[in-house]
VEXTORVO-424064 format. One record per residue (C-alpha): y, z, x negated. Coordinates in steps of 0.02 Angstrom, whole numbers. Layout:
<atoms>
Y_Z_X
...
</atoms>
This chain:
<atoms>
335_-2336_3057
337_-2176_2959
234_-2252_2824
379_-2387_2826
524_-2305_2796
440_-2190_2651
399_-2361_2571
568_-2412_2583
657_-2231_2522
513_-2210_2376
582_-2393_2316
763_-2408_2314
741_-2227_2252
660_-2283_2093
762_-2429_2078
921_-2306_2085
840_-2194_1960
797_-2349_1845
964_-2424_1833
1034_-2252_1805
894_-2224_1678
949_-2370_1594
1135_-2337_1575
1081_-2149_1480
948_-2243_1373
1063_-2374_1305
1176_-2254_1236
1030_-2226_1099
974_-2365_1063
795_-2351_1206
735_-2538_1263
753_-2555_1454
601_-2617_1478
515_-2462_1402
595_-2349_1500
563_-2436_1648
384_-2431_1621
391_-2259_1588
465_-2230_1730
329_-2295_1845
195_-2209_1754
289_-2052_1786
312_-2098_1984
118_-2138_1969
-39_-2049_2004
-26_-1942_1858
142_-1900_1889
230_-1889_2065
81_-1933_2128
111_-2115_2196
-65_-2195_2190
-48_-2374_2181
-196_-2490_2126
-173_-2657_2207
-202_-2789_2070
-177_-2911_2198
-13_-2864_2238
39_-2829_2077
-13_-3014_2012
88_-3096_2140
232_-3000_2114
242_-3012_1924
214_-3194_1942
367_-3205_2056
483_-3086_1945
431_-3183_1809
467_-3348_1872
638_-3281_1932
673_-3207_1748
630_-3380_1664
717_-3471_1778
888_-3386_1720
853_-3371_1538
846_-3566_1570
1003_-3576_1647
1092_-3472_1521
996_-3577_1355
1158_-3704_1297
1076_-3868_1252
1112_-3861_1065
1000_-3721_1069
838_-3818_1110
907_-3959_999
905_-3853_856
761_-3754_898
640_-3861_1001
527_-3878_853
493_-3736_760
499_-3641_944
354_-3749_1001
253_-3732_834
256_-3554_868
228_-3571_1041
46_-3656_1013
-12_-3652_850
56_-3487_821
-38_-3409_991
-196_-3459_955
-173_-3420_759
-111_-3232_847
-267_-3220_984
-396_-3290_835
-333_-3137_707
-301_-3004_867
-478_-3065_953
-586_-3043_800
-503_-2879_762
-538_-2836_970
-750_-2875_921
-753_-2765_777
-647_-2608_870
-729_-2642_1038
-901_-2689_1019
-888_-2846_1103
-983_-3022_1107
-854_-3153_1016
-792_-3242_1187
-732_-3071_1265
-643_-3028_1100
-550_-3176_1091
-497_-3137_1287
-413_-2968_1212
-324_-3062_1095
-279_-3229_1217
-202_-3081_1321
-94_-3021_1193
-55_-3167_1097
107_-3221_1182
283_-3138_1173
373_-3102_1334
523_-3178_1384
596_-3029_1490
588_-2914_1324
633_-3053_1202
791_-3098_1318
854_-2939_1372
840_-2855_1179
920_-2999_1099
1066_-2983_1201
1071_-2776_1225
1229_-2709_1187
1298_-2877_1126
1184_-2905_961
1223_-3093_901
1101_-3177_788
1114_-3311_696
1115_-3473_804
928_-3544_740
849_-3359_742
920_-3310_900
876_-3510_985
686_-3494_902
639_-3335_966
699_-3372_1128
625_-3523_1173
487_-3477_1085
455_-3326_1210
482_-3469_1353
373_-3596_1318
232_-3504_1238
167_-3417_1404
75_-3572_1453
-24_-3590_1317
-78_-3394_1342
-120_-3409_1523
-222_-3569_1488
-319_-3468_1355
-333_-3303_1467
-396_-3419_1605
-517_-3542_1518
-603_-3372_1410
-601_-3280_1595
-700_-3455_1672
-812_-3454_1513
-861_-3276_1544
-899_-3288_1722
-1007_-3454_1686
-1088_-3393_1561
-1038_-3538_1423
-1082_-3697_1409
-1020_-3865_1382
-848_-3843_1426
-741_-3947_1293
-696_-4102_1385
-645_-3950_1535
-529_-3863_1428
-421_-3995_1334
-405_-4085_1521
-342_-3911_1592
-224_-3884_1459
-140_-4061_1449
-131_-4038_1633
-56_-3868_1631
68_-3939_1483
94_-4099_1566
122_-4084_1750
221_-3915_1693
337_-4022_1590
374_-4157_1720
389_-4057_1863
509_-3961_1778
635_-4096_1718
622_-4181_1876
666_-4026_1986
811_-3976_1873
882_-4154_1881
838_-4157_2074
910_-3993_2101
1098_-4011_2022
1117_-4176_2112
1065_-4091_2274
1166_-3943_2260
1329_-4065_2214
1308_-4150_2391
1267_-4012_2491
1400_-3936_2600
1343_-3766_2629
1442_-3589_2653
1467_-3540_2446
1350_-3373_2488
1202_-3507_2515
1212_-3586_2361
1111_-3467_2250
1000_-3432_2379
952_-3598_2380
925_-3612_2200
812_-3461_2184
709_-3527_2337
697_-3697_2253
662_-3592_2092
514_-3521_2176
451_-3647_2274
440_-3747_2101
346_-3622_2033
213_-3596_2179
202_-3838_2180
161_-3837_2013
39_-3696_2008
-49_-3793_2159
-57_-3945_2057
-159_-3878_1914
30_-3870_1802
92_-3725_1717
240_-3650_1855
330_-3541_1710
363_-3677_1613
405_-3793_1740
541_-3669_1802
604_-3626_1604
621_-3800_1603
702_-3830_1779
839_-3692_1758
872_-3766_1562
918_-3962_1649
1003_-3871_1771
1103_-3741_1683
1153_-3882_1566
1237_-3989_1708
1378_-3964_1809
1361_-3892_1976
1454_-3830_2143
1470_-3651_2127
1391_-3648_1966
1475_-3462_1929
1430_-3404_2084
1261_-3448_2048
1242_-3381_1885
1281_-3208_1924
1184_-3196_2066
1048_-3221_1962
1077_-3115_1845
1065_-2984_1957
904_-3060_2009
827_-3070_1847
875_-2878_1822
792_-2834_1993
643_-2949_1937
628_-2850_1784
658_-2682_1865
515_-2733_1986
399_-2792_1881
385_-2669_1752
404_-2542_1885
254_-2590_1952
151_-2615_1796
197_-2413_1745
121_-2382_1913
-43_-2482_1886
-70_-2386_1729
-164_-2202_1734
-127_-2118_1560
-278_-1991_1585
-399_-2149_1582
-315_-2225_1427
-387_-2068_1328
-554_-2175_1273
-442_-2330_1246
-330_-2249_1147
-402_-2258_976
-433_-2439_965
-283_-2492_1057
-189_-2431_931
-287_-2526_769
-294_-2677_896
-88_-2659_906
-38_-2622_723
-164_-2773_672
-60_-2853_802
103_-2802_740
65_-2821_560
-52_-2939_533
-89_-3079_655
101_-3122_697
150_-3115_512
44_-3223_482
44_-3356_632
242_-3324_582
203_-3391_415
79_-3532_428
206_-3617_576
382_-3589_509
378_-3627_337
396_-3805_336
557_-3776_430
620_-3685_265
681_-3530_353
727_-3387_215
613_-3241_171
723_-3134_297
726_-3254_428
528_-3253_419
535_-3074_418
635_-3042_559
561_-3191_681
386_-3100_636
429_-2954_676
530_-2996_860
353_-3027_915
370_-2936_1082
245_-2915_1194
295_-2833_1369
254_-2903_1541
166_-3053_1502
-3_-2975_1423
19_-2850_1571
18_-2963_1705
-124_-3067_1594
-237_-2935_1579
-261_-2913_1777
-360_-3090_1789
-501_-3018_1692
-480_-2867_1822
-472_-3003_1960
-599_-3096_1881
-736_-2968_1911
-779_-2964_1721
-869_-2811_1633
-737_-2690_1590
-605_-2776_1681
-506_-2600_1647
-520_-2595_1479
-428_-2756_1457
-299_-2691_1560
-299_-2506_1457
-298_-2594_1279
-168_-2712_1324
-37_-2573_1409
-77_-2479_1251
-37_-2649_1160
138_-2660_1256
157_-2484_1226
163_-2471_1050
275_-2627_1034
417_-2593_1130
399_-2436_1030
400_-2489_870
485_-2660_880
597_-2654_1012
678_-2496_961
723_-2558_775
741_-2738_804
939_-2705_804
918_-2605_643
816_-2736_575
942_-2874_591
1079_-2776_532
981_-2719_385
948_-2919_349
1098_-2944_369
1069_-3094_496
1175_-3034_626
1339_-3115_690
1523_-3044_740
1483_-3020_933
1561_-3165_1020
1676_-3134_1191
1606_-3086_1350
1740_-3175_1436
1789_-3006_1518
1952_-3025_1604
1923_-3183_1638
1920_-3267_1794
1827_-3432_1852
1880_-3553_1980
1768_-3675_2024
1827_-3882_2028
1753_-4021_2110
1585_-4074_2012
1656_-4247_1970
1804_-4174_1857
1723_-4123_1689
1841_-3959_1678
1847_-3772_1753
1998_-3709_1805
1997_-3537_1725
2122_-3397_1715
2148_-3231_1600
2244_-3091_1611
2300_-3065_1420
2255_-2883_1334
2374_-2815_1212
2218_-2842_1055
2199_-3025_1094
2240_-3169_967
2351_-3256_1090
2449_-3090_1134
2643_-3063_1069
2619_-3243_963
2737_-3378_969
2693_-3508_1081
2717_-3639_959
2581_-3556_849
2411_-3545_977
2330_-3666_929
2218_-3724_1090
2057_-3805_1076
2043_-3975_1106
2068_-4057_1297
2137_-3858_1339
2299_-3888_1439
2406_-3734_1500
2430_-3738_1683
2557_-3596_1707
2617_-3442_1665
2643_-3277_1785
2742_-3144_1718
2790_-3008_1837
2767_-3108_1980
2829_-3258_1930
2801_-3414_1859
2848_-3455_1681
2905_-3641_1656
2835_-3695_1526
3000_-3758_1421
3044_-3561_1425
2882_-3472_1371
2909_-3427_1173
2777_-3324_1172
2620_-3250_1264
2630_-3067_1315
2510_-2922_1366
2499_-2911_1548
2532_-3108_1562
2438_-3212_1679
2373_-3390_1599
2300_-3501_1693
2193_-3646_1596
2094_-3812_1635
1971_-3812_1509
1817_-3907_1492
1652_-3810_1499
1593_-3837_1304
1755_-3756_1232
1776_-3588_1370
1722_-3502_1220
1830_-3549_1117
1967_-3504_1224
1894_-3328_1258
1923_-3300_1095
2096_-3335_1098
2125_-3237_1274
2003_-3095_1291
2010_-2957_1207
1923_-2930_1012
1793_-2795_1003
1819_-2682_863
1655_-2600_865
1574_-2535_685
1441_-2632_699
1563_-2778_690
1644_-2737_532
1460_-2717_456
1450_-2938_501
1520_-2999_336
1575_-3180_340
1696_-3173_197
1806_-3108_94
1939_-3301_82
1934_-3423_220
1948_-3604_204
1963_-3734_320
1806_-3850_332
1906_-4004_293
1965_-3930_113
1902_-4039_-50
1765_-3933_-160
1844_-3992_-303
1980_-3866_-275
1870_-3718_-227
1746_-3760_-384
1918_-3765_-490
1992_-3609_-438
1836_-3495_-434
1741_-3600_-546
1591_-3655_-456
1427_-3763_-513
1445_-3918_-409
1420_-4098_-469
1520_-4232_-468
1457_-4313_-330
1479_-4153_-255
1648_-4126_-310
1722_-4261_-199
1655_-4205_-38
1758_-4095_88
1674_-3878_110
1602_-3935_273
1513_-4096_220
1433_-3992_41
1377_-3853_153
1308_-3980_292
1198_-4086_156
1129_-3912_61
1064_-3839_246
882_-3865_304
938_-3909_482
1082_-3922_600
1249_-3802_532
1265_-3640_635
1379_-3517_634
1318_-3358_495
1207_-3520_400
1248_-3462_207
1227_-3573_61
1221_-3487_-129
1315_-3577_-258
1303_-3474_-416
1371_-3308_-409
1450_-3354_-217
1388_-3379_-72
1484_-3480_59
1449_-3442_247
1500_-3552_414
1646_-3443_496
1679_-3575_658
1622_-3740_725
1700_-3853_831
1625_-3999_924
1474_-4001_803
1573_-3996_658
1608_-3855_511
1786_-3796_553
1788_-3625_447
1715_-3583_296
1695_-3397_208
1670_-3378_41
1592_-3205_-34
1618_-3173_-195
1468_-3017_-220
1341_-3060_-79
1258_-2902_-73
1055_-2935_-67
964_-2879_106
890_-2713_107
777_-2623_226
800_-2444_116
954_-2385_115
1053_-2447_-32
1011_-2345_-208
866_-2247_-114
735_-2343_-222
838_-2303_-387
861_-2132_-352
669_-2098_-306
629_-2211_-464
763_-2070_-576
680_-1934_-496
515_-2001_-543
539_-2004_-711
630_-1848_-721
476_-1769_-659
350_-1860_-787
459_-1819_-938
474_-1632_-863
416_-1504_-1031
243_-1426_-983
128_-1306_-1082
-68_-1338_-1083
-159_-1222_-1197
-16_-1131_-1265
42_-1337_-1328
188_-1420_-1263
158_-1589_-1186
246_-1707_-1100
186_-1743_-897
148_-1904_-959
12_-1851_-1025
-17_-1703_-912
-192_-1714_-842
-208_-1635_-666
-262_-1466_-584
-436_-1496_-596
-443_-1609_-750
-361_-1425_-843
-475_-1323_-772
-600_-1391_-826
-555_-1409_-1016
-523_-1221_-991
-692_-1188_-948
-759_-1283_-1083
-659_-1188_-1195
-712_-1024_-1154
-898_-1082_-1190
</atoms>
């Protein structure tokens, strides 16, 4: 009993301690996930002293936190993002693992001393990014991409674990059997794992918003039904031979992307969810690891984690995304988002499981592995993006806002805002909001009262609006209701110095600031030019360079270019700060053309020889 309610105390204690942790380390600029590993390696054996070393216990949980935390980065992933995504995500999400665990593994043989099989294990186990990391830095404190970087990398990080576990598994069964003939084995076990993976999950997501719409439970029950279905899809497909992770990324993406009973209800109770899932499970990882035995590990680790970093994702980066003609930046930034966090972690127990020779170093390298990445990549990925200038003006949180939830069958929400003296709508005339399509006003309170409609001139801070607005355009009307976030990293997103309405003729705009556009061009509309020049499907930040300008989406609506930015001096991406490389170049030269005497003879440092080179012509002289 005693030993019961330690457990209990020594647990919601660190979970206390981690969300508190959290709060502090956000403030400059820390990933959450690092410091909640930290934490539990401080709570471990080498620290507080907890001893915990039950692999067992830590597989199953990190399988069920990280079913729970794919599950809601599915229900939070908008359709259009997997339309404009789906490809290049799952290029990267097969080809580019094993062209990551090929480059990683060979690297592993070389550091570690190991037969070719087991090398390629090291790098199977770290060849996938992680969806908690990938989701939760994306979205820490508000960073918006642009829409195909942003979709890409996060799809990527949900459909790729799949092909890692199949690879971690298969090299695991190959080392246990000793080899053999094993081909016709592993392509059935990885169609399976793809296959059943993929139904199950688009069955169960279509199964489970129909179910939830006829069910007539208490509205507490709701979510707690999803996450149990959640989880019992996960442990059904697993049983069948399918991959469970992506059969619940896929459940919670059909799902999300219909309309349910209770649907906000159940979206925030999973979010808290996924952040005790991710709490959890790196919480438990930082207590697996002891840092006194990584001391042998540490050396090779680190070569196996900046070949990683620097090498084998680069180039898997390269080799898949290229035909899908994303920029130089884009390439750079999508290469370097390669996060690794909980996934190779909760990979590299099998071989521990497994019974394989060094089990622990598997486990040792790949912490180290983790280590070094939330390091080094998660702690500049937001300087990164604003440095390649690929970042977006955050969009609305939708705080203030409150959601009422309709009968399934009607295709809007019934939401309501309290206006804030710095939104668009506030102190403008009525007459002049413009509403986004199939928006209708409902009423207006104002102290207490109701507003007829007929009498409302204008919108007020401190007014109550109540909307019925379909699903697709809540954004939209965020924008117009919530309040706008002045923030400096906002006024760092530049997305034009004139505006223009998507419908405008480029004849005009090539007349007035005399741009290079054919005649066939000429008689198109802004949107429809920038629509034909773009490799894929418009998004809002896509830029296209004509001449000396550069023309950037501002807004779409309904799948169609609404606003359009034009920059008349697009300023070139930098990762140095801006005239650092000219200055050092100036100082450079300074230095070379610098008066020196050699001899008694003045010389210019051009054609100074060095320390030793004058020395020696010294001694020669004296002979």
């Amino acid at each position: 009993m005693e030993l019961a309610n330690q457990l209990i105390f020594l647990g919601s204690a660190l979970l206390i301690v981690s969300i508190i942790a959290g709060v502090l380390s956000s403030r400059i600029g820390a990933p959450l996930l690092l410091v909640f590993l930290a934490l539990g390696m401080v709570a471990g054996e080498d620290g507080l002293g907890i001893q915990f070393d039950n692999f067992q216990a830590a597989y199953l949980l990190g399988s069920l936190s990280l079913a729970i935390i794919l599950f809601d980065g599915g229900l939070r992933t908008p359709l259009r993002s997997i339309r404009i995504a789906w490809a290049p995500a799952s290029v990267m999400a097969t080809v580019g693992v094993l062209v990551t665990a090929a480059i990683t593994g060979l690297a592993a043989v070389f550091l570690l001393d190991l037969p070719l099989i087991a090398g390629l294990l090291t790098g199977a186990i770290v060849a996938s990014t992680d969806a908690a990391a990938v989701f939760l830095l994306l979205h820490q404190r508000g960073m918006e991409l642009r829409k195909r970087i942003g979709a890409t990398l996060e799809v990527e990080s949900g459909v790729n674990d799949p092909m890692a576990v199949f690879l971690t598994i298969t090299l695991v069964e190959l080392l246990v059997s000793g080899g053999g003939d094993v081909t016709f084995t592993i392509v059935h076990s990885f169609l399976l794992q793809l296959g059943v993976g993929a139904l199950a999950g688009v069955a169960a997501g279509f199964a489970l918003a129909l179910v939830v719409n006829r069910l007539e439970l208490a509205p507490g029950l709701y979510p707690v039904f999803v996450v149990a279905v959640a989880c019992a899809l996960f442990g059904g497909t697993q049983l069948l031979g399918g991959s469970g992770f992506l059969a619940v990324y896929l459940a919670g993406i059909v799902a999300g992307n219909r309309r349910m009973r209770a649907n906000q209800l159940i979206r925030r109770f999973h979010d808290g969810m996924a952040w005790i899932s991710q709490i959890v499970m790196f919480l438990i990882l930082g207590l697996l690891v002891t840092p006194s035995r990584l001391i042998d590990d540490i050396v090779p680790g680190t070569i196996i984690a900046l070949v990683l970093i620097f090498l084998a994702r680069p180039v898997a980066t390269m080799l898949c995304l290229i035909p899908f003609r994303f920029s130089r930046e884009e390439l750079l930034f999508i290469s370097w988002v390669g996060l690794r966090g909980a996934v190779p972690i909760f990979l590299a127990i099998i071989p521990v499981l497994g019974g394989i020779e060094h089990g622990m170093q598997y486990f040792n390298v790949t912490f180290i592995v983790v280590l070094l990445s939330l390091l080094l990549q998660g702690w500049t990925v937001p300087w990164l993006a604003r440095r390649l200038d690929l970042q977006l003006p955050p969009t609305p949180e939708g705080e203030g806002r409150l959601d009422l939830d309709l009968s399934p069958q009607i295709d809007r929400d019934l939401i309501g805002y309290r206006l804030p003296e710095t939104a668009t709508a506030a102190n403008k005339p009525f007459k002049q909001i413009l509403f986004p399509p199939r928006v209708r006003l409902i009423t207006v309170l104002r102290d207490g009262a109701v507003v007829p409609k007929y009498k409302i001139e204008a919108l007020y801070p401190g007014d109550y609006v109540l909307l019925l607005c379909p699903p697709e355009q809540a954004l939209a009307a965020d924008r117009l209701f919530t309040a706008r976030r002045g923030t400096n990293r906002t006024s760092e997103v530049r997305l034009g110095d004139f505006v223009f309405e998507g419908g405008r003729k480029m004849s005009a705009l090539a007349d007035e600031y005399d741009l290079p556009v054919s005649r066939q061009q000429r008689d198109l509309t802004v949107a429809a030019l920038m629509a034909s020049l773009l490799p894929g499907t418009p998004n809002v930040g896509d830029r296209v360079t004509l001449g000396t300008v550069e023309l950037v989406i501002r807004d779409m609506r309904d799948g169609e270019i609404a606003e359009v930015g034009l920059i008349l001096e697009p300023g070139r991406p930098h990762l140095l700060p801006p005239g650092l490389l000219s200055r050092a170049q100036a100082v450079t030269r300074r230095l070379r053309r610098r008066p020196v005497s050699v001899d008694g003879m003045a010389a210019s440092a051009e054609r100074q020889p060095s320390r030793l080179g004058a020395l020696w012509h010294r001694l020669r002289g004296n002979k």
